[in-house]
SETI-146143 format. One record per residue (C-alpha): residue in three letters; x, y, z. Coordinates in steps of 0.05 Angstrom, whole numbers, plus 32768, in hexadecimal, padded with zeros to 4 digits. Each point is the difference from the previous one (the first is absolute). Layout:
! residues N
ALAXYZ...
! end
This chain:
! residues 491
UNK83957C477D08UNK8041801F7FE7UNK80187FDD7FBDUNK8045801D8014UNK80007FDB8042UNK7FE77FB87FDEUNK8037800D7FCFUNK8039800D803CUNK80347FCF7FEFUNK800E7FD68040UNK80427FF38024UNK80107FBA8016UNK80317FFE8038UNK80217FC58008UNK7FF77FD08020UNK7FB77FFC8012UNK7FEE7FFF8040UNK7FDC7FC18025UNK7FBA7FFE8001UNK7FDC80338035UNK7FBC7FDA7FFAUNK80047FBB8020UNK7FC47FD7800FUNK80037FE98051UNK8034803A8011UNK7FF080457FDFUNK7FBE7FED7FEAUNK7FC67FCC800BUNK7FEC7FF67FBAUNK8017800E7FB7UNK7FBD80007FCEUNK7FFF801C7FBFUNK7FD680447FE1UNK7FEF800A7FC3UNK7FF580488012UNK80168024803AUNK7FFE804F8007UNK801F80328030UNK7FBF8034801DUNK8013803B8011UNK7FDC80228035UNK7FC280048018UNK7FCD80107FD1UNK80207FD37FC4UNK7FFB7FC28028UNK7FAC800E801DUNK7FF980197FB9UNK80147FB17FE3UNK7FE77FE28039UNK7FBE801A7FF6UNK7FFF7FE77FC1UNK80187FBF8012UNK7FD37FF48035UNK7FC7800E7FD2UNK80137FBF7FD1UNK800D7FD3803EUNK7FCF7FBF7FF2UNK800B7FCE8043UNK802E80258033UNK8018803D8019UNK802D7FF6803EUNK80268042801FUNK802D7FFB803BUNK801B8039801FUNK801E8030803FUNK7FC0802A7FFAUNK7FC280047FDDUNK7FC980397FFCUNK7FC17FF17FE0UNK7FEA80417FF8UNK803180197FC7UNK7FFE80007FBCUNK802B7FDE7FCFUNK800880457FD5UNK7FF88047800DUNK7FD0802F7FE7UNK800E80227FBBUNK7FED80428017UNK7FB47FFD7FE9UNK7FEB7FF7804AUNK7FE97FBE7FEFUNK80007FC78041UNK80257FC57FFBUNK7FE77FC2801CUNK80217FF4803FUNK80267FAE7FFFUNK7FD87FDF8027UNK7FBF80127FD4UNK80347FF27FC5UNK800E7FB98024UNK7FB17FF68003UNK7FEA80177FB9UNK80337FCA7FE8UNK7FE67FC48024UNK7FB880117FF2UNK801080027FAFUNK802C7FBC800BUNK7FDF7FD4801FUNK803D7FCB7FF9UNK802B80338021UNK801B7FFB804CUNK8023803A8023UNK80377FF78039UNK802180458022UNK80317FED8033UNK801980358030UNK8038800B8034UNK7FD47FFD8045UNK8013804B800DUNK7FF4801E8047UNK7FB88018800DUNK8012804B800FUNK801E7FFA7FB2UNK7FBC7FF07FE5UNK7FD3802F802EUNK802B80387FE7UNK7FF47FF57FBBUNK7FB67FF38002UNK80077FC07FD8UNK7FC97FC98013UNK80207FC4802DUNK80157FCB7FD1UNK7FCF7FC88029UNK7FC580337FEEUNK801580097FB7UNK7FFC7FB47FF8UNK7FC77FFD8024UNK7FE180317FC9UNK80287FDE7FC3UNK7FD87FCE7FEFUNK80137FB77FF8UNK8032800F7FC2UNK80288033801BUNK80287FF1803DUNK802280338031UNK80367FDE8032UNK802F8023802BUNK804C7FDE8008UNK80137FF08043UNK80357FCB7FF6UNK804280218011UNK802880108038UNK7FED802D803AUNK800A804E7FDBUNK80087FD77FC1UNK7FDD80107FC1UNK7FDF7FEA7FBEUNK802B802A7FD6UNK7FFC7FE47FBAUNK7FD580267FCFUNK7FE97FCF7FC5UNK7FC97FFA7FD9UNK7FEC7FC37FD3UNK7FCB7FF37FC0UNK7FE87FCB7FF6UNK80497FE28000UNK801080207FBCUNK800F8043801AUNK802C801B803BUNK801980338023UNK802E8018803CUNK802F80308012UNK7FF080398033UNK7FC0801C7FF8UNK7FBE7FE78027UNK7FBA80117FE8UNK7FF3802F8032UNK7FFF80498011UNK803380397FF2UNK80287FD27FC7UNK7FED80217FC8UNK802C80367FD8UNK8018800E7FBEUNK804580057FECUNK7FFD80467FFBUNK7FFF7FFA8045UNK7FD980448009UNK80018033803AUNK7FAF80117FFEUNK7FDD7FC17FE4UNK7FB97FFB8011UNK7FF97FBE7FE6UNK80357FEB8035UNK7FCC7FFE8039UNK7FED7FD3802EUNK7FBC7FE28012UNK7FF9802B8036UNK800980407FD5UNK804C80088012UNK803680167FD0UNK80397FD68013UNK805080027FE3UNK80187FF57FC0UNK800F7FA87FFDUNK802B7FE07FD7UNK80047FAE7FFDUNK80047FC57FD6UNK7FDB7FC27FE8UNK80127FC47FD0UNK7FD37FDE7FD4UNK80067FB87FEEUNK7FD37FC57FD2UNK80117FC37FEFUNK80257FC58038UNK80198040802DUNK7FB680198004UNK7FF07FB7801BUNK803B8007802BUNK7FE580328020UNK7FBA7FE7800FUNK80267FCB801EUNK8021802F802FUNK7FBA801B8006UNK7FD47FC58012UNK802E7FE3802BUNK8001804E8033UNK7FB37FF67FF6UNK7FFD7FBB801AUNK802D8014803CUNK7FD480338013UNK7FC67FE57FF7UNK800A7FB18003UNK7FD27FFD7FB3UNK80297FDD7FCDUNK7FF580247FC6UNK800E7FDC7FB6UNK8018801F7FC2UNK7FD680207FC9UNK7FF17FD37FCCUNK801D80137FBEUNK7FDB80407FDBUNK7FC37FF67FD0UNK802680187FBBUNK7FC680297FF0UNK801180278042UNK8037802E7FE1UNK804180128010UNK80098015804AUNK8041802C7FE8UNK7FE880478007UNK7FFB801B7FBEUNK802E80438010UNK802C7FDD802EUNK804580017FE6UNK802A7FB87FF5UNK8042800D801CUNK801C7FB87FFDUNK7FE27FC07FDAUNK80107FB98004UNK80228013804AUNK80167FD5803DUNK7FEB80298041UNK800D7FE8803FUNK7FCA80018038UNK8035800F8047UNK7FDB80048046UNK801280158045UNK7FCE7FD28033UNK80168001804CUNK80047FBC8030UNK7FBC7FFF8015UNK7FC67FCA800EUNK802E7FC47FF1UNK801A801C7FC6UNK804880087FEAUNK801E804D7FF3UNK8002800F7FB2UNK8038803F7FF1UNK800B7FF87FB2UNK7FF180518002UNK803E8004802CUNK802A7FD17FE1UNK7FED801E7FB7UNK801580478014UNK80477FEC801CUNK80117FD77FC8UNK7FE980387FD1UNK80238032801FUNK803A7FE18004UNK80057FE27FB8UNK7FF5804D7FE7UNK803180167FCFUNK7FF280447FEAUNK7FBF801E801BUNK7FCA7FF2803EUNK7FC8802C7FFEUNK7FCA7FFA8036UNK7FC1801B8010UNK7FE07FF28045UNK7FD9801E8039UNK802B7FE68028UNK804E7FF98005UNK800F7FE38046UNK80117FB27FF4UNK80337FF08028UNK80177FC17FC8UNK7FEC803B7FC8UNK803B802A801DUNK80397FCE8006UNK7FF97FEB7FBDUNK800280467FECUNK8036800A8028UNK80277FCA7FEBUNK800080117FB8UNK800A804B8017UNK80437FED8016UNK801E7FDA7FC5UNK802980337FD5UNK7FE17FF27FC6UNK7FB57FEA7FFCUNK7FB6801B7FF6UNK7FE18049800CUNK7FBF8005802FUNK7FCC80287FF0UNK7FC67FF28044UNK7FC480347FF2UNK7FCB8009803EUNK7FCF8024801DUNK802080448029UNK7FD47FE38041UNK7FCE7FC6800FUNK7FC0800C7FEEUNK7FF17FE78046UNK800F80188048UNK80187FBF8021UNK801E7FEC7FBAUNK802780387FFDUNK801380058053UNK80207FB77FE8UNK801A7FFE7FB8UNK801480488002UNK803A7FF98031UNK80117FBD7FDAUNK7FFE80107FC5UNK802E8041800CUNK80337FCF802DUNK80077FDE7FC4UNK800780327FC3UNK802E8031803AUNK80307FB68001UNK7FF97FF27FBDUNK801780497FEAUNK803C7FF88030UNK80147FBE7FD7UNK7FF380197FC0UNK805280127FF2UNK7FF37FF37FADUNK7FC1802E7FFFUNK7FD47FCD7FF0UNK7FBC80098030UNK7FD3802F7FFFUNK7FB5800C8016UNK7FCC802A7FE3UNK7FB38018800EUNK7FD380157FC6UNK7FDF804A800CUNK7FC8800D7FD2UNK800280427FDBUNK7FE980358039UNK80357FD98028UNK7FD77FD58031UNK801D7FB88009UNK7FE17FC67FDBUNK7FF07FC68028UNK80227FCD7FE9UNK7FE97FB2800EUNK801F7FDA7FC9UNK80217FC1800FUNK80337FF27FC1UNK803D7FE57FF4UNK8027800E7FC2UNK80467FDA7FF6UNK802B801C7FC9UNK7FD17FF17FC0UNK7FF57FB88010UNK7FCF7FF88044UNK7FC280278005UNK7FDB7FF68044UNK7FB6801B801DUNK7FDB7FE58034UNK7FE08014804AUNK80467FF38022UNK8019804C8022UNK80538000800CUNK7FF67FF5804EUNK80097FCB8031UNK7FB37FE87FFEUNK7FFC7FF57FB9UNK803A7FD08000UNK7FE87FCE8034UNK7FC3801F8030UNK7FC280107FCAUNK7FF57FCF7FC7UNK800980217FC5UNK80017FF27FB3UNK802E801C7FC7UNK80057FF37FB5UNK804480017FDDUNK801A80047FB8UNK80437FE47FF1UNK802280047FB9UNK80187FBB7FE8UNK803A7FF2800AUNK80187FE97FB8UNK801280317FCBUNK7FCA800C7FCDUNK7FC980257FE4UNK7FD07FEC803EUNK802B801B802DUNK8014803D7FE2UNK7FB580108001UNK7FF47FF78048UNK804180348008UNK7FDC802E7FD7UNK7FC680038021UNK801F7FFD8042UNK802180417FFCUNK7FCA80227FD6UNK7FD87FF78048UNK803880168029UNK8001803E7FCFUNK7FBB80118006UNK80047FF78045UNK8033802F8008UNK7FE380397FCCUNK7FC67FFE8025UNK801C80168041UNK802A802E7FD7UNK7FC7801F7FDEUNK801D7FF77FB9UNK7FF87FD17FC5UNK80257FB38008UNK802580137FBFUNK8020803C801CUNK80167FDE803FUNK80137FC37FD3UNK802C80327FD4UNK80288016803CUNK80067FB08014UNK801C7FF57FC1UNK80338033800DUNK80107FFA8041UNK7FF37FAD8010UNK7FEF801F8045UNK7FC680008025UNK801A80318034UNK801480317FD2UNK7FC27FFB7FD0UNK7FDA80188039UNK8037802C8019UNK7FF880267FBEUNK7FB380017FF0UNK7FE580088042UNK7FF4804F801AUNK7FFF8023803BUNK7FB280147FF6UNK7FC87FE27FE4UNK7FEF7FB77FF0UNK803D7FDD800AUNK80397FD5802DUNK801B80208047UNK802F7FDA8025UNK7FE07FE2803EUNK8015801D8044UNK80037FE3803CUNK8011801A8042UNK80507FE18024UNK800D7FC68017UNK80078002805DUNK80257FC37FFDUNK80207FF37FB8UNK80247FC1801DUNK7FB67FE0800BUNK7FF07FCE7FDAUNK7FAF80037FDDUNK7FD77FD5802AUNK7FBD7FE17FFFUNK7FCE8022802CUNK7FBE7FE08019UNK7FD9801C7FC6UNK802A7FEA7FD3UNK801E7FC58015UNK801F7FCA7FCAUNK7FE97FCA8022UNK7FC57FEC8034UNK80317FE5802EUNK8012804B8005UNK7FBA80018026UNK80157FD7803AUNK803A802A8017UNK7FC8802F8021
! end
């Protein structure tokens, strides 16, 4: 970490702004870390993981979009060697612990999904499990709904969400590089250069999130799971030993996004957080999502676009969907949006960006963050579109900087934009203090980037998109991506 950017002194405008993180509207719950860390990409967070998985002593419980059993958790180091795939990882565990119970909870994706890939039918893999390792599939959402969440939870010490599953084609580096062989999948395919984020938690938040956990379990699968009992002492520290502590003693908020379904009430604290944190922006919003094509995303971006004076919006995203049917609806979204957004943007203010890696291919990006000015930090599974907010249930983790003056939060500041800088000299293919040097200078995001990135190479392009046909239209929900399941009945 840069001593120069720990020692930046920090601005206090005045007068702070109200709290962004409020339990029963922008969030569900506030629990405390001791530790919490910021993973970036791939192969950092399988690399802790790994590790983490290995101390687990009672329970293990991952719930995600997608799951593939037949990946490792690291790539090779060149020597040729074979890694065991997960689901023999999964197995060697249980058979050394015998106290030690294993739940994998996944999105109920269509058949044709899993015949493709070759994977073995998640009622089979139980079958073959044993009695300590449990496979279920996650039906309980709307018609076209989805499981979307990707968390996984240790022993209720340890946590982690953000974007990535533990599954195929996920893994990268952030070199990001154009040949990689270790960036293959299990079928022998060399797929695109990734890029996406995870957060690491302990303490109250990690049992916040096995709460969140346990209860999409017992949904799906009617067994009421209960809490790990405390660790054994002797047991070690579940912390990974290289991982990083980016904030200590920290409040982070656990926000969801869970439709009306089955007798239960909508949840949209993902929604409400990101209006309310767009709007309270001061200086600088920078975003990175696979997706850009919210239709509450864009009028509060468009609101604060407007006001003469008020933040610069950085949104970084993939150049297409990595998908066919994604992309035949988020593309033409997502460029309604940025084409109306450009037209509003009288003060300058917006722009959007796609990372190329450094023989000029995109990067697929999948990141879902947030970053308010230096004071809100937020990664979870949520995308920016219309499904996210009210249609999939979802789960994010947030950061907020307290809100009196003070040592404590200074440091949360700190770290927050020592993230936001890496984030961005990554995609710019230079060091964080070189890009922070120019942020010094210029207190711009826009024209940091303006003046590190280059035409060639790894770097920053702006992101076209083709005209608007109608640019009096107003962005609309479609039927696969509605914002609500009521949206299902007008067929």
């Amino acid at each position: 970490m840069s001593d120069a950017i720990l020692a930046t002194t920090i601005d206090e405008p005045a007068p702070l702004p109200d709290a962004m993180l409020v339990e029963g509207e922008t969030c569900g719950r506030i629990a405390r870390a001791s530790r919490a860390a910021v993973l970036i990409d791939g192969a950092a967070y399988y690399k802790v993981l790994e590790y983490a998985l290995l101390q687990a002593e009672r329970s293990i419980l991952i719930i995600g979009w997608d799951f593939n059993h037949h990946v490792p958790l690291h790539c090779g180091d060149g020597t040729g060697r074979k890694e065991p795939s997960l689901r023999r990882f999964l197995h060697r565990l249980t058979r050394k612990k015998k106290k030690l119970r294993v739940r994998v909870l996944k999105w109920w994706s269509p058949v044709a999904f899993e015949l493709k890939r070759r994977t073995i039918p998640f009622p089979l893999l139980n079958w073959l499990a044993g009695r300590r390792t449990q496979y279920r599939l996650d039906n309980d959402h709307p018609p076209t709904g989805s499981l979307h969440q990707k968390i996984v939870v240790i022993d209720d010490a340890l946590a982690f969400c953000g974007g990535l599953d533990v599954t195929d084609c996920r893994w990268d580096t952030p070199e990001h590089l154009d040949a990689d062989p270790r960036r293959c999948s299990p079928k022998g395919d060399i797929y695109p250069p990734f890029h996406d984020l995870m957060m690491a938690v302990d303490g109250d938040a990690a049992r916040a999130l096995g709460d969140v956990a346990r209860g999409r379990w017992e949904r799906a699968t009617g067994e009421l799971v209960e809490p790990a009992p405390p660790r054994d002492a002797k047991a070690g520290d579940l912390w990974p030993r290289t991982l990083r502590v980016d904030f200590e003693n920290v409040d982070v908020a656990v926000a969801r996004t869970e439709p009306v379904w089955n007798g239960r009430r909508e949840i949209r604290e993902i929604e409400a957080l990101h209006e309310v944190a767009i709007r309270a922006a001061r200086k600088h919003i920078y975003i990175e999502n696979q997706h850009f094509a919210s239709r509450a995303v864009y009028h509060a971006v468009l609101d604060t676009l407007e006001k003469p004076e008020g933040p610069e919006i950085v949104v970084l995203g993939p150049e297409k969907c990595p998908g066919t049917i994604e992309e035949a609806v988020m593309g033409p979204a997502r460029a309604k949006i940025v084409n109306r957004l450009r037209a509003a943007d009288r003060y300058g203010r917006f722009r959007a960006y796609i990372p190329k890696t450094a023989g000029g291919n995109p990067i697929v990006v999948h990141s879902k963050c947030l970053i308010v000015d230096d004071v809100l930090l937020r990664i979870g599974s949520a995308n920016m579109n219309n499904r996210s907010m009210g249609f999939d249930n979802e789960c994010d983790l947030a950061i907020e900087a307290p809100r009196r003056p003070g040592a404590e939060r200074d440091a949360v500041r700190r770290r927050i934009t020592l993230i936001r800088t890496e984030l961005m000299a990554e995609h710019l293919g230079i060091l964080h203090r070189e890009v922070q040097a120019v942020l010094d200078e210029t207190g711009s995001l826009i024209q940091t980037i303006e003046r590190l990135r280059r035409p060639f190479g790894r770097s920053l392009i702006p992101l076209e998109v083709p005209p608007e046909s109608d640019p009096q239209a107003e962005p609309a929900d479609s039927l696969l991506d509605p914002e609500h399941p009521d949206r299902l009945k007008l067929v």
